[in-house]
C-alpha positions as CSV (number, residue, x, y, z in Angstrom):
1,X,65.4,109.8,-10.0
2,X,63.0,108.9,-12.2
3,X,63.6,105.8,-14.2
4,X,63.6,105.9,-17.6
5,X,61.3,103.7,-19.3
6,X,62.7,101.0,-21.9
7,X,61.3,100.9,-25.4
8,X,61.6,97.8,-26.8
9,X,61.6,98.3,-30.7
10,X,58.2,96.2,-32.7
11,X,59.4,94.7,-35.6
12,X,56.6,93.6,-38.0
13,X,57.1,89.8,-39.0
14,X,57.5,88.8,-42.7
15,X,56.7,85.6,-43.9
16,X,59.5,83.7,-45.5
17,X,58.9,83.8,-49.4
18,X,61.9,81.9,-50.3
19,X,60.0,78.7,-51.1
20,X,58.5,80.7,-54.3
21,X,61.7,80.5,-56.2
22,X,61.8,76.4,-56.2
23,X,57.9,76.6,-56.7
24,X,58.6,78.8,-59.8
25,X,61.1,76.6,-61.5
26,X,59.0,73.7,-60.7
27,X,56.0,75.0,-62.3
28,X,58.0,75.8,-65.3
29,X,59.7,72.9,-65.3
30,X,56.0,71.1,-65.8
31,X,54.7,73.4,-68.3
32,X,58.0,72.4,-70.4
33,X,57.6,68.8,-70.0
34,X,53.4,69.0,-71.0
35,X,55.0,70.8,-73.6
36,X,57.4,68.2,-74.9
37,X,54.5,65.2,-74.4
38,X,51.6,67.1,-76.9
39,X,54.2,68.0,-79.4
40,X,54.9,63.9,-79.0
41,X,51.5,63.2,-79.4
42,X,50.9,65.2,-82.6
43,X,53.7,63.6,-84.2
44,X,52.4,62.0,-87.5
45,X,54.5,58.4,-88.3
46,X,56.5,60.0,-90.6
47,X,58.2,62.7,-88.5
48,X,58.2,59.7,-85.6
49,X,60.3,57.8,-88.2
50,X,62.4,60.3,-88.8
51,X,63.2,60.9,-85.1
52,X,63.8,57.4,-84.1
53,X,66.2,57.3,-87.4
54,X,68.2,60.1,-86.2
55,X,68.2,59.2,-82.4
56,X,69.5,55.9,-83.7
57,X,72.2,57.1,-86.1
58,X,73.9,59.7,-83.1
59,X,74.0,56.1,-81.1
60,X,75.5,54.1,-83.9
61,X,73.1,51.7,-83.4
62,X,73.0,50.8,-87.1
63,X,74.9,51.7,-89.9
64,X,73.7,54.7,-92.0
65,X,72.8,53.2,-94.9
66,X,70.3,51.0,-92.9
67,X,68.4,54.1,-91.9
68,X,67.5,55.5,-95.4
69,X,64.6,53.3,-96.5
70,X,61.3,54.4,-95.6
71,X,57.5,52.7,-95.8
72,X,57.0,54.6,-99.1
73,X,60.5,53.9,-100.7
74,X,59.3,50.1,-99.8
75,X,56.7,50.6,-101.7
76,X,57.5,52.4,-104.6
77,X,60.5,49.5,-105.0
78,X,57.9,47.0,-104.6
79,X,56.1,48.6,-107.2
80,X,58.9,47.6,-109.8
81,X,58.5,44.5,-109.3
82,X,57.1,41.5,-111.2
83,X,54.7,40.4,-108.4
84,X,52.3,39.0,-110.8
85,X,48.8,39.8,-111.5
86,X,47.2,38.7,-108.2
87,X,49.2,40.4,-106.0
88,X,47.8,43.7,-104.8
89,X,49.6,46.4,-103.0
90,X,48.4,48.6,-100.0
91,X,49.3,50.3,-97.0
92,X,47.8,51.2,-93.5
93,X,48.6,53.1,-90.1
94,X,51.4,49.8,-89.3
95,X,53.3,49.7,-92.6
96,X,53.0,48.0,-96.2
97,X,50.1,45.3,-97.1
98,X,51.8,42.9,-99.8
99,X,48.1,40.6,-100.7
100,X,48.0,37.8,-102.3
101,X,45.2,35.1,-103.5
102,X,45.2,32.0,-101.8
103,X,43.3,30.1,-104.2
104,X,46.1,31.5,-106.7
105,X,49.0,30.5,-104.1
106,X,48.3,27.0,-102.5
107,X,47.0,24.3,-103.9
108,X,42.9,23.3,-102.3
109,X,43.0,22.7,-99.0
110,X,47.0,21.9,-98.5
111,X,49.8,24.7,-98.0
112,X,52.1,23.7,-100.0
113,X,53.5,26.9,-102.1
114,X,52.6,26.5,-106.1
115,X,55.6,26.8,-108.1
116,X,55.1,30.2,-109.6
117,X,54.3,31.7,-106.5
118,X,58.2,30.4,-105.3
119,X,59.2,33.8,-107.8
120,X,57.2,36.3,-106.1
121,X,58.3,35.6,-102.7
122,X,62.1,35.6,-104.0
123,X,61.4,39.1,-105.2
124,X,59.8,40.1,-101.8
125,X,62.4,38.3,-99.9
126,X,65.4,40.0,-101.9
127,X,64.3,43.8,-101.7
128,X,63.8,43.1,-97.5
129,X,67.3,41.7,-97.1
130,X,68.6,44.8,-98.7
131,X,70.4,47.2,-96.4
132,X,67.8,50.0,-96.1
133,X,65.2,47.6,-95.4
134,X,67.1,45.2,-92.5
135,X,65.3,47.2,-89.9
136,X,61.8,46.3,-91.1
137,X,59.9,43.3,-89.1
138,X,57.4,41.3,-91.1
139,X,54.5,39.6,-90.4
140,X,52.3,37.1,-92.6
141,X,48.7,36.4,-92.0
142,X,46.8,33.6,-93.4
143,X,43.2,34.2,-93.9
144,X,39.9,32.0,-95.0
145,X,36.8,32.0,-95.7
146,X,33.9,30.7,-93.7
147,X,33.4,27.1,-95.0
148,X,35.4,24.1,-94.0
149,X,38.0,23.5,-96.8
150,X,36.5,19.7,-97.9
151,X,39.1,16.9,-98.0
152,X,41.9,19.3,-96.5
153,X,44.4,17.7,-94.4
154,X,44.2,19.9,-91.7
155,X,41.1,19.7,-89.1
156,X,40.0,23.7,-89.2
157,X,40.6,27.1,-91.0
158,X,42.6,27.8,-88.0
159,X,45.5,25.2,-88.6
160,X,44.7,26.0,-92.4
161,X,45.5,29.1,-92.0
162,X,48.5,29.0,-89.6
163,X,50.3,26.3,-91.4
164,X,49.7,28.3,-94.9
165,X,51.6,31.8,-92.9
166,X,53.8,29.7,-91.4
167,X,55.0,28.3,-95.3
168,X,55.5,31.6,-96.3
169,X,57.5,33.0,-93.3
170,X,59.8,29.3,-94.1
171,X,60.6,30.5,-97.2
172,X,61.3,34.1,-96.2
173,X,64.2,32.0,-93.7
174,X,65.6,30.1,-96.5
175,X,65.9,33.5,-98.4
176,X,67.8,34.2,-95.2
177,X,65.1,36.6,-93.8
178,X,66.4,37.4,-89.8
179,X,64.2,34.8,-88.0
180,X,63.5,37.8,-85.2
181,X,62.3,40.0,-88.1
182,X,59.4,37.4,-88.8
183,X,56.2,36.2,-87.4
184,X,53.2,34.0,-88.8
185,X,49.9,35.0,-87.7
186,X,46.5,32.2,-88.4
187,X,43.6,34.6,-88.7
188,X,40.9,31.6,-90.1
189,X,38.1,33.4,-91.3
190,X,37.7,36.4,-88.1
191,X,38.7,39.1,-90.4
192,X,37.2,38.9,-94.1
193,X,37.7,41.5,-96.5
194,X,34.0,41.1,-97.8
195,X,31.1,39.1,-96.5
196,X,31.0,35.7,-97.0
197,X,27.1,36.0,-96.9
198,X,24.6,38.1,-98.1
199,X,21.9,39.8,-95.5
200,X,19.9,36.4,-96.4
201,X,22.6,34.0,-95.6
202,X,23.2,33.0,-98.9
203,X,27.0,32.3,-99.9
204,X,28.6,34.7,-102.1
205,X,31.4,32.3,-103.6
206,X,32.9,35.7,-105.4
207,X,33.6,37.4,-101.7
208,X,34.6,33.9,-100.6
209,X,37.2,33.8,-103.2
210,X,38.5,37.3,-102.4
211,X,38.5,36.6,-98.7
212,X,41.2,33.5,-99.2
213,X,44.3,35.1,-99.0
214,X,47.7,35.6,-97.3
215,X,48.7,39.3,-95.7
216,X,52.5,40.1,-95.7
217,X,52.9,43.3,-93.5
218,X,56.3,45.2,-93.6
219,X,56.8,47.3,-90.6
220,X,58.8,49.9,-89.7
């Protein structure tokens, strides 16, 4: 009897493709987030101010009416103001630039705060204790020229300077300015607005002038 031969059946072997479903949703899941990170990165302040505004009022973080004032609305209420005719007004890519004259401000060589300057700050200090503008940190920079300030009570432009910022920032506390909202910066003579010297190192005592001064910065 002849035996009958046994076929085994082949069966072609597939590689398992389940791993491309994860792969998928991971790939996707990466393109979303690059996504999300250049949209961030385009953001201009504004829109970035406006964000953080809203993420902060669905926390509660702050009440609402603390969330309404904006660089520009500083600004245009600064603008009202009485400031006095050596006081300039500016702005950059951090906030607000509130200038004024040192020569104007402090008596030669000492820090001590000229009575009509005691006004201007008041005004200052007043429209940053209002609601809208709690959230706003400030910071005041004292600036000099490049000469030693003769018979001044303090050794260099760096304690000059300092100690001048650091009046400034006193009277913002006594106006009862948030102490964690403030901070006085010395900056001596390491960032002029104009040269002190000409390309022939001559003095140019206008620029000199011009380049004693205090910085307030209002930041968002």
């Amino acid at each position: 009897m002849a035996r009958k031969k046994q076929h085994s059946e082949h069966h072609e072997e597939h590689a398992d493709e389940t791993w491309l479903v994860p792969y998928a949703d991971i790939l996707t899941l990466l393109l979303a987030l690059f996504i999300v990170l250049f949209a961030s990165s385009t953001l201009d302040k504004k829109k970035a101010g406006e964000l953080e505004q809203a993420f902060t009022a669905a926390f509660n973080a702050n009440p609402p009416e603390q969330l309404t004032g904006t660089i520009l609305t500083f600004m245009d209420d600064l603008k009202t103001l009485d400031l006095g005719k050596n006081v300039s007004l500016g702005s950059d890519s951090q906030g607000a630039l509130i200038e004024i004259a040192n020569i104007d401000m402090f008596e030669a060589g000492s820090s001590r705060i000229k009575r009509e300057y005691e006004a201007t700050i008041r005004k200052i200090s007043n429209l940053l204790n209002e609601n809208k503008y709690k959230r706003f940190d400030v910071v005041v920079e004292g600036h000099t020229d490049s000469e030693e300030a003769a018979g001044s009570q303090y050794p260099t432009k760096w304690d000059l300077s300092s100690i001048r910022s650091a009046a400034i920032v006193n009277e913002f506390v006594v106006s009862e300015i948030e102490a964690n909202r403030l901070k006085a910066v010395g900056m001596a003579d390491i960032a002029p607005k104009y040269p002190n010297m000409d390309p022939y190192g001559e003095k140019i005592p206008d620029n000199q002038k011009k380049n004693r001064r205090v910085v307030i910065r209002v930041e968002p």
